[in-house]
C-alpha positions in Angstrom: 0.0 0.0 0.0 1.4 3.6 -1.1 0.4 7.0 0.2 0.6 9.8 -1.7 1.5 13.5 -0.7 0.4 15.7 -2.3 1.0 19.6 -1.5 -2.1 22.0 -1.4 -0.7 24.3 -4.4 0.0 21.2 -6.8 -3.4 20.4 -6.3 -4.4 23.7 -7.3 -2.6 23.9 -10.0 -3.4 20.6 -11.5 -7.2 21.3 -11.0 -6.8 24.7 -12.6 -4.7 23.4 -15.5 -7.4 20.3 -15.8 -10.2 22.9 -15.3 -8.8 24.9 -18.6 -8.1 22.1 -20.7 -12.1 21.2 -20.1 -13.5 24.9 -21.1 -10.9 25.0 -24.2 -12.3 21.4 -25.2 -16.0 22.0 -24.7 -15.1 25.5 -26.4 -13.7 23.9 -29.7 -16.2 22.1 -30.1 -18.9 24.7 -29.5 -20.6 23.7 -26.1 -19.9 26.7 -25.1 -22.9 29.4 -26.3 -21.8 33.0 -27.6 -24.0 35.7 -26.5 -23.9 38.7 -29.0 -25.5 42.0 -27.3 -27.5 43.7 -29.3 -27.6 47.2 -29.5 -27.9 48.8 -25.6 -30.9 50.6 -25.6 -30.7 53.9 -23.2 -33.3 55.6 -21.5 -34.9 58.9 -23.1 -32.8 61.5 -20.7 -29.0 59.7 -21.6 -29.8 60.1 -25.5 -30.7 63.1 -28.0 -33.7 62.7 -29.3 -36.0 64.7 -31.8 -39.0 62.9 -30.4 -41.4 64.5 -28.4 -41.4 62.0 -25.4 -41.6 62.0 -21.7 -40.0 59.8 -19.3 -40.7 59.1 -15.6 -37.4 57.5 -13.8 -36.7 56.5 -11.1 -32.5 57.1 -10.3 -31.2 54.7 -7.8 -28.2 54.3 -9.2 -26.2 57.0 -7.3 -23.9 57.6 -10.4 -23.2 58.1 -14.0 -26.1 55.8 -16.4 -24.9 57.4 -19.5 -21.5 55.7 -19.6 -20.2 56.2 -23.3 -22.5 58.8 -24.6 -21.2 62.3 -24.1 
């Protein structure tokens, strides 16, 4: 009977370099599902609009929504 020792950061690195080989393979063969955004759609104050619209909001966001449009 043998007992293997085996440190904590071989482990770690042996399930990381296993865990990649698995997402690269599944990737190849195209288990993996691409997600293509479509184009963000903004709310009526972050964009110029000639539309005559109104728009209720509510801003919890305690920032900067319009990231990218000025």
């Amino acid at each position: 009977m043998r007992i293997y020792i085996i440190k904590k950061g071989s482990l770690i690195a042996a399930l990381s370099v296993v865990a990649v080989a698995v997402m690269l393979l599944a990737y190849s063969r195209g288990a993996i599902p691409t997600v293509a955004a479509a184009k963000r759609q903004l709310p009526i104050y972050c964009v110029e609009s000639q539309d005559k619209r109104a728009s209720l909001s509510f801003d919890a966001a305690w920032g900067d929504m319009c990231i990218g449009t000025r």
